[in-house]
N, CA, C and O of each residue as an XYZ file, in Angstrom:
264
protein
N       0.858     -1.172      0.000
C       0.000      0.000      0.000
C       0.901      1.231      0.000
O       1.803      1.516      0.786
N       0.461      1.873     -1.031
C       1.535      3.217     -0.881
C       1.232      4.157      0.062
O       0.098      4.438      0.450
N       2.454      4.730      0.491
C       2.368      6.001      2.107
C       1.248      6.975      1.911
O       0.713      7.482      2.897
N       0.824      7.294      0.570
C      -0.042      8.290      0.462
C      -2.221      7.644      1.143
O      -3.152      8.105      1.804
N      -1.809      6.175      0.215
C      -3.120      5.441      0.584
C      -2.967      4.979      2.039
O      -4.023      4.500      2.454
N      -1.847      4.976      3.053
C      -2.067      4.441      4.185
C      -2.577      5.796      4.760
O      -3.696      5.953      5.250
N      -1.700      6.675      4.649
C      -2.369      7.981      5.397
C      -3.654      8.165      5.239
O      -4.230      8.374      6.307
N      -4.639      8.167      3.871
C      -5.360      8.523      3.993
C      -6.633      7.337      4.864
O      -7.709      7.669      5.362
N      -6.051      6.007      4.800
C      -6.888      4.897      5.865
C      -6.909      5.474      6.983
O      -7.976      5.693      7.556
N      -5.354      5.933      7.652
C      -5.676      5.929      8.889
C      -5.959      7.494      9.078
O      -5.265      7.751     10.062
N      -6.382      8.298      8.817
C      -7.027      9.123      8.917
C      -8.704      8.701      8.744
O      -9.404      8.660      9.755
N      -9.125      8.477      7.760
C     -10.252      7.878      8.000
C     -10.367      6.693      9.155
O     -11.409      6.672      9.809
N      -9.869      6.211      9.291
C     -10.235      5.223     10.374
C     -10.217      5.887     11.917
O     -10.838      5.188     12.717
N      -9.734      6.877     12.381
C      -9.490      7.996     12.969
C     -10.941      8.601     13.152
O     -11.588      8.667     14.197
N     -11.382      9.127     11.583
C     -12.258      9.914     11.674
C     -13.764      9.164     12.458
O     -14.569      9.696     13.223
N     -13.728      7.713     11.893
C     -14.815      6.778     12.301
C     -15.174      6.106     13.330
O     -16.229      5.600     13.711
N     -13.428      6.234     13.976
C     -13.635      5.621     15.424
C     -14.115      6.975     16.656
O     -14.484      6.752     17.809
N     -14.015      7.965     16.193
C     -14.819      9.416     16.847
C     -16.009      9.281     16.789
O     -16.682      9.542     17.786
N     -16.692      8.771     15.441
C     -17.977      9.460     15.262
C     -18.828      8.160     16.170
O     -19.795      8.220     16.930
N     -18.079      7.136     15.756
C     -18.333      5.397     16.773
C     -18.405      5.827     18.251
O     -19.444      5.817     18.910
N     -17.487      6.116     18.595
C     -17.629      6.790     20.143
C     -18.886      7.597     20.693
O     -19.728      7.206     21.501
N     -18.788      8.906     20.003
C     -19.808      9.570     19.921
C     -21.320      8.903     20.070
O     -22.201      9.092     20.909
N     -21.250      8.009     18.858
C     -22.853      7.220     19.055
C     -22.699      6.512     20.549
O     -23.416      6.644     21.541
N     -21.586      5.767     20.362
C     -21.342      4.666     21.802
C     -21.944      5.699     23.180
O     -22.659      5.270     24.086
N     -21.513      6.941     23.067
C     -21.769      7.497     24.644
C     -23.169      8.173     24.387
O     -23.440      8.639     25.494
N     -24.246      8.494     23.505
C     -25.324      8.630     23.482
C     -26.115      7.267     23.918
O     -26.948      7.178     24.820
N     -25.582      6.072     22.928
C     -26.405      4.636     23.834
C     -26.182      4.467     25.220
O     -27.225      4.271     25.844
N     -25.278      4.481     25.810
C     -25.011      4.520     27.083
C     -25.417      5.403     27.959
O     -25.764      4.994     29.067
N     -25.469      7.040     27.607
C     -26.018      7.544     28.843
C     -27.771      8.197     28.461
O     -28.500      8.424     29.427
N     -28.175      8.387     27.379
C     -29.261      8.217     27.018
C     -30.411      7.045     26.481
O     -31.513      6.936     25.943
N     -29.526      6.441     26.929
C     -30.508      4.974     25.988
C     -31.483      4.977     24.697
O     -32.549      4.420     24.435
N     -30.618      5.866     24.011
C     -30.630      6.230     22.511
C     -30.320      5.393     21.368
O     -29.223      4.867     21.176
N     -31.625      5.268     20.406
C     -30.379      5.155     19.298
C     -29.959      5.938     18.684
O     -30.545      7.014     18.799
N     -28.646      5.904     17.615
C     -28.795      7.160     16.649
C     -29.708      7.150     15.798
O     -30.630      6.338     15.730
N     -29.426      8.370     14.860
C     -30.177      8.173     13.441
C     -29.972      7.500     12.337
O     -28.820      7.311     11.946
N     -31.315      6.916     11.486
C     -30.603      5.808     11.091
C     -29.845      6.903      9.469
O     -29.606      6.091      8.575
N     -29.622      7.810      9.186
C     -29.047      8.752      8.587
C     -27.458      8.839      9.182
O     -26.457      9.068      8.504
N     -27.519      8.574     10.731
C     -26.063      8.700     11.305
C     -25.559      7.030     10.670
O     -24.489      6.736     10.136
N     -26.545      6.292     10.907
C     -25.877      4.842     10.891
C     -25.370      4.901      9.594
O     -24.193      4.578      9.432
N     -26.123      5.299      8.524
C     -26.109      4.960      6.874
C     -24.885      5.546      6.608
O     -23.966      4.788      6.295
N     -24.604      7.172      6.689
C     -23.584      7.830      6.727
C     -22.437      6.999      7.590
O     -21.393      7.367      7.051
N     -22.099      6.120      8.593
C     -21.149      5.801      9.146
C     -20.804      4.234      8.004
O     -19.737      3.739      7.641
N     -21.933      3.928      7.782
C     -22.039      2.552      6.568
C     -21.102      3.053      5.340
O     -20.085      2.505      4.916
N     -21.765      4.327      4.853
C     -21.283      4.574      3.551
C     -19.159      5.053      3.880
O     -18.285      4.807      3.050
N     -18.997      5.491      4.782
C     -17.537      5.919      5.160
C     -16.719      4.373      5.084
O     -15.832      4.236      4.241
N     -17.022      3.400      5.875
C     -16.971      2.215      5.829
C     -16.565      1.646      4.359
O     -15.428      1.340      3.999
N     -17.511      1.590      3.757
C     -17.260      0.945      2.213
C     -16.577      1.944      1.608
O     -16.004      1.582      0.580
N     -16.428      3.254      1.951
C     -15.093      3.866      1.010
C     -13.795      3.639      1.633
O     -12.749      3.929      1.052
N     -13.833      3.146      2.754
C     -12.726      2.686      2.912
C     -12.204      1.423      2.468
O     -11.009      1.258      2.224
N     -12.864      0.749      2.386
C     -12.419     -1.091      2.091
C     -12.277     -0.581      0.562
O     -11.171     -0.774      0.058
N     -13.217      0.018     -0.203
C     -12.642      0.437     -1.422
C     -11.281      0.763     -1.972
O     -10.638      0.381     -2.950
N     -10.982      2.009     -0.517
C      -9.534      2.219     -0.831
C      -8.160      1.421     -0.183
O      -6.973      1.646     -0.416
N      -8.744      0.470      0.660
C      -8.013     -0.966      1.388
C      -7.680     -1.976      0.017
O      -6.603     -2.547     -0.155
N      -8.912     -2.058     -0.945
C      -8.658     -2.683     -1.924
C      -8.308     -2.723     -2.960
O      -8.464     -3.524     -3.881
N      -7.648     -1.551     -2.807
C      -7.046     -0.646     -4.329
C      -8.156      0.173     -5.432
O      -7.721      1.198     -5.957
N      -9.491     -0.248     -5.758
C     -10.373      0.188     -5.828
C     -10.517      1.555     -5.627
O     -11.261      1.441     -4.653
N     -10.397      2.811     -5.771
C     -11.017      4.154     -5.682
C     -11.832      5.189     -6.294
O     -11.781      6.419     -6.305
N     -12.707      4.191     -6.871
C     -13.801      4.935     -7.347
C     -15.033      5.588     -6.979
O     -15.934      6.012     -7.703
N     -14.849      5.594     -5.070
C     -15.607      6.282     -4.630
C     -14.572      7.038     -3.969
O     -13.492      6.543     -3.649
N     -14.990      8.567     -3.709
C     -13.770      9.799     -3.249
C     -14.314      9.580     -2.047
O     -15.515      9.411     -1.835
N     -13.054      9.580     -0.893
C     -12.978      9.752      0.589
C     -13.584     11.329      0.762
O     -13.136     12.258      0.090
N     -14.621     11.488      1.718
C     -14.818     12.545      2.236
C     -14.634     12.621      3.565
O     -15.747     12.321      3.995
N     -13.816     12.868      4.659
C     -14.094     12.902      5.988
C     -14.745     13.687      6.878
O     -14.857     13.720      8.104
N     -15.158     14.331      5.929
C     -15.996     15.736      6.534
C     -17.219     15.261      6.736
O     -17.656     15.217      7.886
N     -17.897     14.872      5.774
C     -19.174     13.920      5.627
C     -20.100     12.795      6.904
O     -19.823     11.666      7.309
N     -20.729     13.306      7.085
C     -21.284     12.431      7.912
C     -22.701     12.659      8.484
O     -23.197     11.834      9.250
């Protein structure tokens, strides 16, 4: 994997394990779920990553997105 495609994994993977948290401490101290707009959006980040895990990049990383 070239230095440019690892950076941008672990930055995304970074970005996902925040937004994961985030939901995690709403279930826990609200006995919430999220939205299923939060879930879909955390789905769709997901498959652009394995995309770009798999050399595949025909969907563009957004990390802003969510």
């Amino acid at each position: 994997m070239s230095q440019n495609k690892r950076e941008q994994v672990i930055s995304h993977l970074r970005y996902l394990r925040q937004e994961l948290r985030e939901m995690h401490l709403i279930l826990k101290e609200d006995d919430f779920f999220p939205e299923p707009g939060e879930l879909r959006g955390i789905i769709a980040q997901l498959e652009a990553l394995l995309e770009l895990v798999e050399g595949n990049t025909k969907i563009p990383l957004n990390s802003e997105a969510a």
